[in-house]
PyMOL commands that place a pseudoatom at each C-alpha (Angstrom):
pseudoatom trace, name=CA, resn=UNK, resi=1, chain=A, elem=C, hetatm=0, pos=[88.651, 72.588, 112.548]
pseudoatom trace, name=CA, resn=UNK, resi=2, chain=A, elem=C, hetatm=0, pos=[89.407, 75.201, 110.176]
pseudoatom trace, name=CA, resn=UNK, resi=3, chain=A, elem=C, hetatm=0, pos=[91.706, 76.398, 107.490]
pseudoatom trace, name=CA, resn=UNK, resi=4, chain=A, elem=C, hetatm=0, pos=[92.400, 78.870, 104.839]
pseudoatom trace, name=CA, resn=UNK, resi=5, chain=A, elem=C, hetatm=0, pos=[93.278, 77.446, 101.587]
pseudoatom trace, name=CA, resn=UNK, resi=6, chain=A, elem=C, hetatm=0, pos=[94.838, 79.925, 99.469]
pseudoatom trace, name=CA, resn=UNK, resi=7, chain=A, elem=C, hetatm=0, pos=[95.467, 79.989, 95.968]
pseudoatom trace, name=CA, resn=UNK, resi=8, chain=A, elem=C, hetatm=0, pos=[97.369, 81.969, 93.808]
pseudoatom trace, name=CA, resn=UNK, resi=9, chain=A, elem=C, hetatm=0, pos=[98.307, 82.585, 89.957]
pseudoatom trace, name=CA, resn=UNK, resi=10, chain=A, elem=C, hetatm=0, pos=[96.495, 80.705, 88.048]
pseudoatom trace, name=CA, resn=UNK, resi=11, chain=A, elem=C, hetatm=0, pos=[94.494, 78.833, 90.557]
pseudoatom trace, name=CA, resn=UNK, resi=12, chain=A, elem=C, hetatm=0, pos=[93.481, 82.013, 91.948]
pseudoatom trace, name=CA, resn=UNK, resi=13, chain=A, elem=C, hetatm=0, pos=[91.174, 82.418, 88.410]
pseudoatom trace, name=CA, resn=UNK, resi=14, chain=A, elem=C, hetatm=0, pos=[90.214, 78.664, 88.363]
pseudoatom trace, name=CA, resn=UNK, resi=15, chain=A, elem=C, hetatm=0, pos=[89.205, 78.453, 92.205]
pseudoatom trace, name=CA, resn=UNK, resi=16, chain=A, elem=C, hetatm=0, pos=[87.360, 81.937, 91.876]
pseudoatom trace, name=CA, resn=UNK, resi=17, chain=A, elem=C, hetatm=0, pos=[89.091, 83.639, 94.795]
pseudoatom trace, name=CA, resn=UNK, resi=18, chain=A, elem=C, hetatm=0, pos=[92.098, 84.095, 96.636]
pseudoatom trace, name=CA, resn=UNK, resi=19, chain=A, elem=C, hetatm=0, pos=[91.070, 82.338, 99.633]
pseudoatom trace, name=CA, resn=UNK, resi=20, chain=A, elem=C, hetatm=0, pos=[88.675, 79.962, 100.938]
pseudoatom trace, name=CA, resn=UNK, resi=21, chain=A, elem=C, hetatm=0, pos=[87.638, 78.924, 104.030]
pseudoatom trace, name=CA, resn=UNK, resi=22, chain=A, elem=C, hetatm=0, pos=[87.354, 74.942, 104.892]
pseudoatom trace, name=CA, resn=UNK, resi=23, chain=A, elem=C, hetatm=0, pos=[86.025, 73.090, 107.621]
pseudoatom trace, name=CA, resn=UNK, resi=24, chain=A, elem=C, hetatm=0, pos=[87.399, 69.261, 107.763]
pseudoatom trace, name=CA, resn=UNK, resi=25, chain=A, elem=C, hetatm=0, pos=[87.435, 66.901, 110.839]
pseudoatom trace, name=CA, resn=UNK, resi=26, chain=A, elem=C, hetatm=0, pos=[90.379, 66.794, 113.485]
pseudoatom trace, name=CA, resn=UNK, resi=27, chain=A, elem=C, hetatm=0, pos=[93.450, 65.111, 112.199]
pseudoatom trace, name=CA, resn=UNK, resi=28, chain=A, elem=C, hetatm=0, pos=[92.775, 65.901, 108.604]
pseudoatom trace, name=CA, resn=UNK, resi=29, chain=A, elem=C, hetatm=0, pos=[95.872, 66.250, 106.102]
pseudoatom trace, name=CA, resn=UNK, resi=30, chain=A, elem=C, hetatm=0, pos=[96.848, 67.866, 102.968]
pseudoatom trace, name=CA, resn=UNK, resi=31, chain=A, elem=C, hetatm=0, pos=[95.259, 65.161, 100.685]
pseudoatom trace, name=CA, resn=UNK, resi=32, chain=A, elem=C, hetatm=0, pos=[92.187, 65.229, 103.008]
pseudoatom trace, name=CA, resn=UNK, resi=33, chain=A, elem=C, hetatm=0, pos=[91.933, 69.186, 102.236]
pseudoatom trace, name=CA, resn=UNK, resi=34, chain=A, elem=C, hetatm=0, pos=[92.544, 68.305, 98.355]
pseudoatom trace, name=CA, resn=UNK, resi=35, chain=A, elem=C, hetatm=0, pos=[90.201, 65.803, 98.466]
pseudoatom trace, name=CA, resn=UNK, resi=36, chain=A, elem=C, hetatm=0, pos=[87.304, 68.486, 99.900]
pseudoatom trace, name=CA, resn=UNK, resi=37, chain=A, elem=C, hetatm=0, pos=[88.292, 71.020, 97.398]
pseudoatom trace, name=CA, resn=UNK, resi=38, chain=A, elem=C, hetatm=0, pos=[87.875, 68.663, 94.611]
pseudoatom trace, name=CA, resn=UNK, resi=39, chain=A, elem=C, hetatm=0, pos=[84.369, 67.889, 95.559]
pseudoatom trace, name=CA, resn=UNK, resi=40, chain=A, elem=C, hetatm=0, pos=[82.544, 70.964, 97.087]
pseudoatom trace, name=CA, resn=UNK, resi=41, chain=A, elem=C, hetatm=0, pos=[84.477, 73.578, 95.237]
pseudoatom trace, name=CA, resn=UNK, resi=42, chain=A, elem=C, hetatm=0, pos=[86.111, 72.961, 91.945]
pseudoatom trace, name=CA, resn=UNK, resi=43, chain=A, elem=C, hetatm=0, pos=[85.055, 69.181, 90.112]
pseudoatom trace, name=CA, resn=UNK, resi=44, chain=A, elem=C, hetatm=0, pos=[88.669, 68.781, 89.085]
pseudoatom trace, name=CA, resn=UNK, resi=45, chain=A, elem=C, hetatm=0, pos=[91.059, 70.707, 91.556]
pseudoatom trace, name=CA, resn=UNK, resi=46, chain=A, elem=C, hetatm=0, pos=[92.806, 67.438, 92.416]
pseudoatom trace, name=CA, resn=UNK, resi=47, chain=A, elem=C, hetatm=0, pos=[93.500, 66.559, 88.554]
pseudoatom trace, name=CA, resn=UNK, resi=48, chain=A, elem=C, hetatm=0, pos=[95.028, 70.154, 87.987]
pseudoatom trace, name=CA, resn=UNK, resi=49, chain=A, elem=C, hetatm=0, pos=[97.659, 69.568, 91.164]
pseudoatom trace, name=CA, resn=UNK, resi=50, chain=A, elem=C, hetatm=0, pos=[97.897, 65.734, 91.453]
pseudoatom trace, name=CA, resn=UNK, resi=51, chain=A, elem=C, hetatm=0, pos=[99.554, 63.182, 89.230]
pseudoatom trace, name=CA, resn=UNK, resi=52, chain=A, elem=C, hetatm=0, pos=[99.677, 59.837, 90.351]
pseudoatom trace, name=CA, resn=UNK, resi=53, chain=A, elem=C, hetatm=0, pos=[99.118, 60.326, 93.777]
pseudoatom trace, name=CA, resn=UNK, resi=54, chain=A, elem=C, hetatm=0, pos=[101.690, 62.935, 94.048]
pseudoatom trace, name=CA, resn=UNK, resi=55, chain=A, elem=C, hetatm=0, pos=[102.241, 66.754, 93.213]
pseudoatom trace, name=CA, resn=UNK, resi=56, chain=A, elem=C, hetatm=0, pos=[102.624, 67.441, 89.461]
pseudoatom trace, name=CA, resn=UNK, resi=57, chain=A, elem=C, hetatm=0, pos=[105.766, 69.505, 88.326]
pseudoatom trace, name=CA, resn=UNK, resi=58, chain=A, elem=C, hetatm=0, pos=[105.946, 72.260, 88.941]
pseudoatom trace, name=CA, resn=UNK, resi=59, chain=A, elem=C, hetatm=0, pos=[103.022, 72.620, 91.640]
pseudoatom trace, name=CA, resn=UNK, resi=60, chain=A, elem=C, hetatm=0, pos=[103.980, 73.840, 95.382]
pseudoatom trace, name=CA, resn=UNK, resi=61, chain=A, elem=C, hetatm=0, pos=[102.120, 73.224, 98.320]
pseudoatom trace, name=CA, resn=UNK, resi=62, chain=A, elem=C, hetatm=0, pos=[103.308, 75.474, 101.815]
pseudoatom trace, name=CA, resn=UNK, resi=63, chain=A, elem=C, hetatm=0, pos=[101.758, 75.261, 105.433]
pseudoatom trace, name=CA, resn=UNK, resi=64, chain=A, elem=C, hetatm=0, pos=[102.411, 78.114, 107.634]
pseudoatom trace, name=CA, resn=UNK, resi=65, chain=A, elem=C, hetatm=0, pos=[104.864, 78.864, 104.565]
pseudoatom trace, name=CA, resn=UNK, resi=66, chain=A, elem=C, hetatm=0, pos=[106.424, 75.551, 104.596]
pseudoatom trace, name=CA, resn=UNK, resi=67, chain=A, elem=C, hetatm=0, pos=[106.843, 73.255, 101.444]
pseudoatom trace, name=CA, resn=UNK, resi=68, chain=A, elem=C, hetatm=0, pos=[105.266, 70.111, 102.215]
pseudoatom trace, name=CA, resn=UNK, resi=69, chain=A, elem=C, hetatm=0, pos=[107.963, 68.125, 100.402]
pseudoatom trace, name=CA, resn=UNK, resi=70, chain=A, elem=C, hetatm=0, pos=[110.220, 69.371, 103.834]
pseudoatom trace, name=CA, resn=UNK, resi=71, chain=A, elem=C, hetatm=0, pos=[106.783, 67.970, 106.144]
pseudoatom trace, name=CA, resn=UNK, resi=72, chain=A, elem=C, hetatm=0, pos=[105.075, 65.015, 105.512]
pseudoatom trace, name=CA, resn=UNK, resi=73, chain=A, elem=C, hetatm=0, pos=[104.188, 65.365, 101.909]
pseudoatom trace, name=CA, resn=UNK, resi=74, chain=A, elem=C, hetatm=0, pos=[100.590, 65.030, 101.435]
pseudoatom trace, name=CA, resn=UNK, resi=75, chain=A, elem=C, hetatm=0, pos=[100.333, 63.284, 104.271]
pseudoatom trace, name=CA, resn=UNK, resi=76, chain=A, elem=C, hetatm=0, pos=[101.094, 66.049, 106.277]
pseudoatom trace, name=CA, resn=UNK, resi=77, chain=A, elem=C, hetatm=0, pos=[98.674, 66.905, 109.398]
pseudoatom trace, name=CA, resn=UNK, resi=78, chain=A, elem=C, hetatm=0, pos=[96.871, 70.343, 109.554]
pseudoatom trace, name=CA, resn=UNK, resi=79, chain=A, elem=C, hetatm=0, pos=[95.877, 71.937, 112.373]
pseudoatom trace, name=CA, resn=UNK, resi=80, chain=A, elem=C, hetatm=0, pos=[92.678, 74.403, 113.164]
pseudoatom trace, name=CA, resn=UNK, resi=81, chain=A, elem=C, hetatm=0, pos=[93.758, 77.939, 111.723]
pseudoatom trace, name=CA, resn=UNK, resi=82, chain=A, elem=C, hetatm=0, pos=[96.420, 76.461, 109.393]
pseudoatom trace, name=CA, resn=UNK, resi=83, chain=A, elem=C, hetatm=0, pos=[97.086, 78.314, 106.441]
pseudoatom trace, name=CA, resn=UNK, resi=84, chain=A, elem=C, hetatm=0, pos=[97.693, 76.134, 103.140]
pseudoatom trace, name=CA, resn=UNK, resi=85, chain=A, elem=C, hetatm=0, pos=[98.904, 78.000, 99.916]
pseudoatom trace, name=CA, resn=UNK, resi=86, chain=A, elem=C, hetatm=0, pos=[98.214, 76.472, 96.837]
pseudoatom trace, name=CA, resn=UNK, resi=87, chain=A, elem=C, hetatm=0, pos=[100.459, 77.665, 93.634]
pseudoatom trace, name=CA, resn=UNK, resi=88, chain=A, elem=C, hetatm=0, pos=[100.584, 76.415, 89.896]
pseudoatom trace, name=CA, resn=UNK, resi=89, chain=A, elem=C, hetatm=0, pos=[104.485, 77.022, 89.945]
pseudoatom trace, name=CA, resn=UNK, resi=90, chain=A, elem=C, hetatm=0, pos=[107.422, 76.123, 92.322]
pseudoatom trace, name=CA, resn=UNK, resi=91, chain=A, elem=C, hetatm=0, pos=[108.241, 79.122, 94.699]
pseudoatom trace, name=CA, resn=UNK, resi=92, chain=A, elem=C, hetatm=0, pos=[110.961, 80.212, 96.928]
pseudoatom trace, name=CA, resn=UNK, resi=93, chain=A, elem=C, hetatm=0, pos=[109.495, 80.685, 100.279]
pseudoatom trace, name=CA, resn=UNK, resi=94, chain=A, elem=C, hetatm=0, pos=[111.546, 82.845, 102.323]
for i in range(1, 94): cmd.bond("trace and resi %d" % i, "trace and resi %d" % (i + 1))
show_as sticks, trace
zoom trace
């Protein structure tokens, strides 16, 4: 499946774009899309969002434009077309 990991504020600089496109096997969640990122696009991604095996303060993660602290967390499931938004600082999705 794929999604579109996007990225704004300062991880739109560090990631080198505003959006990338990701391919990652059926069933595949949040952490599993981290994970990917980490290795094939940015050596450190995962250190600059996670802390402890959770999201640092003030990071926000969104699916579809939904926090993942209201989903699953990081265990949350994505699905083929999903759209996961990536920003250094808490937001107010509306």
């Amino acid at each position: 499946m794929r999604v579109r990991a996007v990225f704004i504020q300062e991880f739109y600089k560090v990631m080198g774009g505003f959006q990338i496109e990701v391919e990652l096997d059926e069933g595949a969640t949040v952490r599993d899309l981290i994970e990917k990122l980490d290795s094939e696009v940015y050596r450190g991604f995962k250190e600059l969002i996670l802390e402890d095996d959770r999201l640092k303060h003030p990071v926000e993660v969104a699916v579809n434009g939904r926090r993942i602290d209201f989903l699953d967390g990081l265990d949350t499931r994505l699905r083929d077309g999903d759209r996961v938004l990536f920003s250094p600082r808490a937001l107010f999705v509306v």
